[in-house]
C-alpha positions in Angstrom: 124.2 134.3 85.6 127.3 132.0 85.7 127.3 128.9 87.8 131.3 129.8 88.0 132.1 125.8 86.9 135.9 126.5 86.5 136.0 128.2 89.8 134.0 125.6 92.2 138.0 123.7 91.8 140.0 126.4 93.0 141.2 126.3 96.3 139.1 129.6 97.7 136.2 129.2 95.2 133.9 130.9 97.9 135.5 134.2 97.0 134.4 133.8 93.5 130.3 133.2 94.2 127.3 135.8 94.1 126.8 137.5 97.8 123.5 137.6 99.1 122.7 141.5 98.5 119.3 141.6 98.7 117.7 142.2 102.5 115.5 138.9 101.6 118.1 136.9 100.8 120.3 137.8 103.8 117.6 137.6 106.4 116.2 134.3 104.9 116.4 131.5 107.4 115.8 127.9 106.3 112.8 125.8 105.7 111.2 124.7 109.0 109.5 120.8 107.9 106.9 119.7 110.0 107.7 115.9 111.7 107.3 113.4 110.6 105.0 110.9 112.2 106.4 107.6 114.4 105.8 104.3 112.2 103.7 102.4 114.5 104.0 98.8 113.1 105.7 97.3 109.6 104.8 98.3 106.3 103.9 95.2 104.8 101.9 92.6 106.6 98.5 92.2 107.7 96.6 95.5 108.9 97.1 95.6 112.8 95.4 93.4 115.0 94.7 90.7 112.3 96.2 87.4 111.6 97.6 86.2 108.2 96.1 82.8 106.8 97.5 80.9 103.2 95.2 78.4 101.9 95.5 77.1 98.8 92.2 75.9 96.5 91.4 74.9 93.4 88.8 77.1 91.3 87.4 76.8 88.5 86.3 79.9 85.8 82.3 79.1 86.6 82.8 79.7 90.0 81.2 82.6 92.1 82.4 84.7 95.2 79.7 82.2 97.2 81.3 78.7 96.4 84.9 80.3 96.6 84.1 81.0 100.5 82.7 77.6 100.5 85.6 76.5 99.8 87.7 78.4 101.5 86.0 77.3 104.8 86.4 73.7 103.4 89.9 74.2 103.3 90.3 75.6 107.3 90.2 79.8 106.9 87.8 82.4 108.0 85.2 83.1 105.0 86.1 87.2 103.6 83.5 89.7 103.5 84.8 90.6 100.1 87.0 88.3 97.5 89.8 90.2 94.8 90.7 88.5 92.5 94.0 90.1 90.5 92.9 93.2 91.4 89.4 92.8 91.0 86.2 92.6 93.1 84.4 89.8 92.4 80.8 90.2 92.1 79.7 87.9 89.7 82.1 84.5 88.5 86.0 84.0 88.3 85.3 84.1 84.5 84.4 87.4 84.5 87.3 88.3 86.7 89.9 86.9 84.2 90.2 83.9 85.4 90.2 81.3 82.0 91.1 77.7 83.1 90.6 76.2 86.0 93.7 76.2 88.6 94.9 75.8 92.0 95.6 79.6 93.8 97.4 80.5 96.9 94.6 82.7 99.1 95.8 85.1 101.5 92.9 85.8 104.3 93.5 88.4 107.0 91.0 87.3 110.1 
């Protein structure tokens, strides 16, 4: 069917569109979305309840999770339960991570 382009300028362009013949279409309410929910705190930040600490250290590629929390605590933050480094878990060294010189990093703790 025609969209009726030239028409939708006309003054009275209603008079040119399909009607609604079918018993669906004129009976047809519209969509009912559920609500949605409050937004309790701010999107980015630190998860609720929790403070934000920036330390910055100096690591090195041979360095495990272990002496990165030592040296986090060195440096005046709460030691994490788990390290990520660019977007990966570190379980083994920083060299296995990606890491390939050694540098100083901006940490980010939530305590």
């Amino acid at each position: 069917m025609a969209h009726h382009v030239k028409d939708k300028a006309a003054k009275k362009h209603n008079s040119c569109r399909p009607r609604k013949s079918r018993l669906s279409d004129i009976n047809r309410a519209p969509t009912n979305y559920p609500q949605l929910p409050e937004r309790t705190g701010p999107i980015t930040g630190p998860p609720q309840g929790m403070s934000k600490q920036t330390v910055t250290i100096t690591v090195a590629p041979g360095d495990n999770a272990d002496a990165v929390k030592a040296k986090l605590t060195a440096a005046g933050a709460t030691a994490p339960t788990t390290l990520v480094f660019r977007g990966t878990t570190i379980t083994g060294t920083l060299g296995d991570a990606g890491l390939a010189a050694e540098e100083s990093i901006n940490v980010v703790v939530y305590a």
